[in-house]
Each structure stands twice: as C-alpha cells, then as structure tokens.
N, C-alpha and C positions, 0 to 999 in steps of 0.2 A: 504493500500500500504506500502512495506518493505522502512522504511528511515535508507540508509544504514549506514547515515553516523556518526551514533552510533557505528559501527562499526571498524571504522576507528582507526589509532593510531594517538598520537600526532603528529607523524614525518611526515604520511603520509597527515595528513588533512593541513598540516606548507608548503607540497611541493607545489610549480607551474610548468609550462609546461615552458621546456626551451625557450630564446625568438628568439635562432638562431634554435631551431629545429621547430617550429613553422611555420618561415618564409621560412626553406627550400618548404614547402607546396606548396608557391608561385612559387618558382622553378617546380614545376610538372607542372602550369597553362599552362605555353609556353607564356604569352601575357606581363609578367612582367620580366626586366631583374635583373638578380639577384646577387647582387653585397653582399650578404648576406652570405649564408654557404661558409665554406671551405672544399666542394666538391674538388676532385682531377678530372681533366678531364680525360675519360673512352682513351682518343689515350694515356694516360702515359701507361694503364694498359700493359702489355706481352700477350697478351689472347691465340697464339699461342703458346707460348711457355710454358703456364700456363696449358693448354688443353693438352699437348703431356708430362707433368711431372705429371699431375691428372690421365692419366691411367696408364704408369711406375710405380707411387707408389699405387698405386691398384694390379695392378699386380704381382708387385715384393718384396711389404713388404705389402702383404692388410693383413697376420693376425697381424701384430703389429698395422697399420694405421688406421684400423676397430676396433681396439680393445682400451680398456681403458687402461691408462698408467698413473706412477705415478706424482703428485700431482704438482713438479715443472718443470714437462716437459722430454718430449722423449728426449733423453741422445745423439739422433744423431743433433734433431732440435739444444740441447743447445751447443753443441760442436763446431755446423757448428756456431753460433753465435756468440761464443765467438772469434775464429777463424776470423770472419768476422770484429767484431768490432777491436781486434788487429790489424788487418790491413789497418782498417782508423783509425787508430791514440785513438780508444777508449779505454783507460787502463783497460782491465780485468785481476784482479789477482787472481794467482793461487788461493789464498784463498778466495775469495770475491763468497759467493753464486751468482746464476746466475736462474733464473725463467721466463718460459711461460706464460702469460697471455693473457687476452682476451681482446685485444687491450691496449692499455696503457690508458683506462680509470678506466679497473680493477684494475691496476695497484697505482692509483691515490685512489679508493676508498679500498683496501688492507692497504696501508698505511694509510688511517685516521680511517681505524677501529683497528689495530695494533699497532697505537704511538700517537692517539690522546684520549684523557676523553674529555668531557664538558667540557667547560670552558678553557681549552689550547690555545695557542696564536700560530699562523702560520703566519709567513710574509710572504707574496706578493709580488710582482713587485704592484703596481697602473697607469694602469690599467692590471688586472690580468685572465689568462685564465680560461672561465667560467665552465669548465668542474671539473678545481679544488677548484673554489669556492665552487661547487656543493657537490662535495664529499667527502668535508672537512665541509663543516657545516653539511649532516648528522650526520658526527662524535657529532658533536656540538662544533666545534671551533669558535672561535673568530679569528679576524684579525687585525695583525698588519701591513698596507699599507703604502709602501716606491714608492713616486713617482718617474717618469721615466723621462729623455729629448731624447734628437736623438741618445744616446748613451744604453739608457734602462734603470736601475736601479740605481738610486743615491746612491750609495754607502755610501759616505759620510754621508746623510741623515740617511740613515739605522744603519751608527755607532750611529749617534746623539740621536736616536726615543730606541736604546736599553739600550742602557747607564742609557735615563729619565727614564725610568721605575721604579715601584717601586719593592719592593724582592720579593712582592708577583708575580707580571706580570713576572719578569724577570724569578721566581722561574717557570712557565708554560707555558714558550715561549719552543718552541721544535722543529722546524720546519723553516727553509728557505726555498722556494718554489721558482723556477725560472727556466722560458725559453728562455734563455739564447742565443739561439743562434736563430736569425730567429723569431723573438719573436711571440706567438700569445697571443694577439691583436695585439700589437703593431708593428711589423715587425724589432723592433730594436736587436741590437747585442752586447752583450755586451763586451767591449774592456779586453784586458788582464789583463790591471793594474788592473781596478775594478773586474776582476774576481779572480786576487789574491786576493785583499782586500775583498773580500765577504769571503772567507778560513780564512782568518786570522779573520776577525770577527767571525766567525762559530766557530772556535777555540778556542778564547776569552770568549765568552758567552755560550761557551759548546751546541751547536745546530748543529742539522744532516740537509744536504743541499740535497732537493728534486731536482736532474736535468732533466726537463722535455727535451728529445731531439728530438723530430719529424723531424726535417726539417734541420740536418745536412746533408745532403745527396742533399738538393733543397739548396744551396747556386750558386750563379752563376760565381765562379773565383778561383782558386785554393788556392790563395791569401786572398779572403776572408773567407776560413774557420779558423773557432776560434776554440783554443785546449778544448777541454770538459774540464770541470770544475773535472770529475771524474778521466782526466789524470794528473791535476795538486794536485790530495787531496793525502794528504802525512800523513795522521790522520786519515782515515778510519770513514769520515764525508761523502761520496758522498753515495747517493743511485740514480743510474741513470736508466732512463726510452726512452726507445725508442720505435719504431713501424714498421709493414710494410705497413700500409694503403697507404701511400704516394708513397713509392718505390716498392711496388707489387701489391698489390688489397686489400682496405680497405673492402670489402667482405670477406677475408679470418677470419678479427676478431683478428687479431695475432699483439702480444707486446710481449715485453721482459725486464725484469731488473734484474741490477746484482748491488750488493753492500755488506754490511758487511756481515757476514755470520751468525752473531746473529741477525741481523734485517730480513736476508731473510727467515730465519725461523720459527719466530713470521709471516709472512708475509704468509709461506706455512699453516702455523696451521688456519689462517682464511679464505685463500683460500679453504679449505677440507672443509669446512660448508656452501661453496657460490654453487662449480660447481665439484667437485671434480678434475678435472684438467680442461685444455686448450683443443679441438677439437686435438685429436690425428694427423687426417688425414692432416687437415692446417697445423701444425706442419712438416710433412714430406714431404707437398708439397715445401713448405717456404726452409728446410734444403736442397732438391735437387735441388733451384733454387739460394740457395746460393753457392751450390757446382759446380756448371754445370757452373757458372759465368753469368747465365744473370740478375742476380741484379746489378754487377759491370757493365756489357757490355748496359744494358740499361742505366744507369744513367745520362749520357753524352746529350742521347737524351728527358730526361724527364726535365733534368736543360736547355736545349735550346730552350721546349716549354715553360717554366713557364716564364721563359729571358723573350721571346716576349713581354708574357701576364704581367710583371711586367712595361717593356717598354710602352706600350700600355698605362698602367695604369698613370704611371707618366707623360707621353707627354699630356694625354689629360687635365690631373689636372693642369698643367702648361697651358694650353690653355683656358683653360673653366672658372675655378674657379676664383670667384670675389676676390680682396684684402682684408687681414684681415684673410683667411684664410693658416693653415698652415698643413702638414704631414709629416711621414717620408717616408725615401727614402732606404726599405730594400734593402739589399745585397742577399736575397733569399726566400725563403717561399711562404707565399700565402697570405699576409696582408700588408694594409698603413695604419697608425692610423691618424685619420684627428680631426685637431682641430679648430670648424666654431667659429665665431667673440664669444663674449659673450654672446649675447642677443639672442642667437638663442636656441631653445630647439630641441634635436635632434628628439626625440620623435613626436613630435609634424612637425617637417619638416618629418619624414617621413610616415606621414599621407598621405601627400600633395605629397610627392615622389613618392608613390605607383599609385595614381590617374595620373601620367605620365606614369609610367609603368616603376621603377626603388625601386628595394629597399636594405637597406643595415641594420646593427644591429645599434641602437643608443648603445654607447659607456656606456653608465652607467649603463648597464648590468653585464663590465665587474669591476665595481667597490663595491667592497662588506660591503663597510661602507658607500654606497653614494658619488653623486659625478657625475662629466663626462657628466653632462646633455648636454653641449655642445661639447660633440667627439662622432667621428662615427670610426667601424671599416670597412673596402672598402676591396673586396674579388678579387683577380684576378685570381685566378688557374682555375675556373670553364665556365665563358662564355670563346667565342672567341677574339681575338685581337678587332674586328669590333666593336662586342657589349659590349665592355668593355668601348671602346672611347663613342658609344653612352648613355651607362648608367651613365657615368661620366658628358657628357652635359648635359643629364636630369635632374640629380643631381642639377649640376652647376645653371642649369635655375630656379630649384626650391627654391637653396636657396638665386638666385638674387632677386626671389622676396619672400622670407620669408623676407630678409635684408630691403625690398623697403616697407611693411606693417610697420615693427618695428621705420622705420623713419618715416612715416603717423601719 
C-alpha cells in the first residue's frame, strides 16, 4: 500500500485543518446552533439584482468577462473601486497601485509570500484574525503579539514590546497587521488617537501597516465609522485590504487592495505564479453593481439586519451569562470576544456546549504564540435574532455549570 506521506513537504505535513472551518461542518447539521463561523446571512445577499447584472454582463461585455484579463484586474472593476472607496472616505491615490484579488485572503497570503522570509517578525493585535495567522506562518513568520482591551490594540504596549527588542528582532520586524475597524475576533474598534499612534510608530520603527478592512461598511451609526488608517498615512506605510463577501456575495471570491505602488507590484509578480488573475467575470459583475448603486443602496439595509442580530447578541449575554464573565460590545461587524472566569478552558466547555447543541470557536485559536485558553469568539451575523438568544442561554447554562464542577 502507497504511504503517501513520504510524499508530503515540510509545510504541508506542519499544516492542520482550520478550527473555524471545521466547525462551520456543524452549521450544515441543522440540530446545532452555531455561534461559530462568520457566515454572512444569505437575506444580506442582492440575489435579484445580482441575477439581472450576471446576464447584462454576459451579454454586453461577455468577450472581455469570459475572457482572461491582466494580472491586477479588469481596469473597469479597478476604477469603479477606487471610485467607490473615495467616496467612503477610503484615501486612494492617484499613485498608490490598486489590485483584484480572490477574496482578501489572497490578499493576506500575497503579502506574506512578497514581504515576509523565515524568521520575520509580524505584529498582531492579541487576539488576532486567524486567517492571517494562517498565511503569515506559511511565509514562516514569527509573531510579535500586542494585547487588546474594549478599545483593540494597546498601542502603548506595542510602543513598549518594539523599542525591547533586540537589533536583530527589530532588524526583521516588517509588518503591522490590524483590523482595525470592527475587529475580527474581537469586535473592537480602534479609537483615533491610537490609530495615529500606530502611524507614528510604523514611522518610527520603519514598518508597513497591513489594514485589514472587511467590515467598514457593517458599522451600525454614521458616527461610529473610524477614518481608515490608509486615509490618515501620510508616509506611504498603509497597504489596505478590503472585500465584497460581506457587502455583495462572498460566492463571488472578490477582494481588492490598493497601497504603495512598489509593494503592489512585488504583490502582482506573485500573484502571476498563484492564478494568473482574479475570475474576470466577478470582476465585472462587482464593477456594475458598484456602478448601478446597489452596493451603496443596499447597505442601509444589510447594517439594520446585522443591528438586530448584534442587539440580540448583547441583550441575551447581559441576561444569561453568570458573573465573572466579561465581552465586548462592537459598534459593527459580526463578532463579541468573550472572556469566561479563569479556570475555565474554552476548549474543553465546548465539548460540553456542542452536547447542548450550541457551539462557538475557543479563543486561543486566535492566538499564535499561545494563550486565550479562557476566550471565546461569539458569531452573530449568521443564525436569527431567536436563535442567537437561544445559543447564548445554552452557552450560558453550560458554563454555569463548567463554573459549578470547578468549585466541586
């Protein structure tokens, strides 16, 4: 019998199976509610109006949309893009390249094979979103992790942790990484003043700042939107990343970022040996759905379902949840980062969660030097208001009594 796994490379036999893709599994069961992935719920999608611009652009550009196009994107998707983001407040400059990707996790693994060697240091927010842990230690990075409070990233902290370093570390640190707005895991946002202060650090210690943006668009007040970090860089340090998963149909696959013009470059040259470009066709549906306005004209009603399910979330945690525990209370997105007593191992309670019929990700997933054993991350955008209250009491009940064993 063939034992393949002679076969295998280092990197591949190193990998495991994510532990939020995994759990989404549970989500197909139907008997377990899942307070787990961050599924977008299918009433956000347009699907009629998504349906009536899929044959339009068939019809009316099918040999461009059918056809292979170059490497940083169809020149109508990146126009309408850049277009779109100047007018929420996202600073694209004229000189700042601008690039198609296949969702913004290409996006995330583009740059760790284009600015990261072995051994490179990348900060984190702690706890940090798992998709860029992911695709940053392929690279083979190491991680420097700056803890969070209800505000996101300590900034302060992050001055302290670079400063200690020694010339070698500091000599291979290259990299800020943060989701800044809407945070995932965390759901936190980060204030203004620390997002100058993160510039001015970046500045200081000569480091380009990854800004991961999904979920500006899912804030719930007009007031609570924070200015991107890419509209406040005055140093040509931002490389920013956005997506349409959330705002059109994460089926399309479609991301985009735009930053210096010598890093988007390095960035194209490794995209040509991944896919040769982005899905032409998503491209053109995406650029006629940003032009026609029903990206703007939905959004209203996509931030008024997430409202509910975020409401939902919070009311029930404030009802159910035993003392001792703590979360944050995002301004938008699709995440509460929960923090249970000490003695609890999140791991280990959601064993016992799932045998209720509730499960969510233990927290120390999202921690890439260890850690977090006692946080979870709590998903609202995907069940309904209803079962969102009820997988919060399930929770709840389960960890009244992990709490009630640990005093035993």
């Amino acid at each position: 019998m063939t034992r393949y796994e002679r076969f295998f490379s280092k990197l591949a036999a190193s990998m495991r199976a994510s532990d939020i893709r995994e759990l989404l599994k549970l989500a197909e069961k139907g008997d377990v509610i899942s307070l787990a992935g961050g599924l977008p719920d299918p009433r956000s999608f347009p699907l009629r109006e998504i349906a009536e611009i899929s044959s339009y652009v068939v019809e009316n550009y099918g040999e461009k949309a059918l056809q292979y196009s170059p490497t940083r994107g169809v020149s109508y998707f990146l126009n309408s893009v850049r277009d779109f983001a100047n007018r929420h407040g996202i600073e694209v400059r004229s000189d700042d390249g601008i690039m198609a990707t296949v969702g913004s996790q290409q996006g995330l693994y583009l740059i760790g094979r284009a600015l990261l060697d072995p051994g490179d240091l990348v900060v984190t927010e702690e706890p940090a979103y798992l998709g860029a842990i992911q695709a940053f230690r392929v690279a083979g990075a190491r991680f420097l992790t700056v803890p969070i409070d209800e505000e996101g990233m300590r900034t302060d902290v992050l001055e302290e942790k670079l400063r200690s370093l020694d010339s070698g570390d500091r000599e291979r640190a290259k990299i800020i990484y943060t989701v800044a707005t809407c945070n995932n895991p965390s759901g936190t946002t980060l204030p203004l003043d620390r997002r100058r202060h993160l510039l001015e650090i970046a500045e200081r210690y000569d480091l380009l700042v990854v800004e991961d943006d999904p979920y500006r668009f899912i804030t719930f007040s007009e007031e609570a939107e924070a200015v991107p970090l890419k509209s406040l860089d005055r140093d040509g340090r931002v490389i920013y990343m956005s997506s349409f998963s959330k705002i059109l149909a994460p089926g399309l696959r479609l991301g985009w970022l735009a930053g210096p013009e010598p890093v988007v470059s390095k960035l194209e040259l490794v995209k040509q040996s991944i896919d040769l470009h982005t899905p032409s066709l998503t491209q053109f549906i995406a650029a006629e759905a940003l032009n026609r306005g029903v990206v703007d004209n939905h959004l209203p009603r996509i931030r008024s379902l997430y409202r509910e399910k975020r409401d939902a979330m919070l009311e029930a945690l404030e009802e159910y949840m035993p003392p001792g525990v703590r979360w944050t209370r995002p301004i938008g997105g699709f995440f509460v980062w929960t923090w249970f007593p000490g003695s609890v191992n999140a791991r280990r309670l959601l064993e016992k969660a799932i045998n209720r019929g509730v499960a969510f990700v233990p927290g120390d997933a999202f921690h890439p030097n260890g850690g977090g054993e006692n946080t979870a991350r709590l998903n609202f955008s995907y069940p309904p208001p209803d079962a969102i209250r009820e997988g919060v009491r399930r929770l709840a009940e389960t960890l009244r009594e992990e709490l009630g064993e640990a005093k035993a």
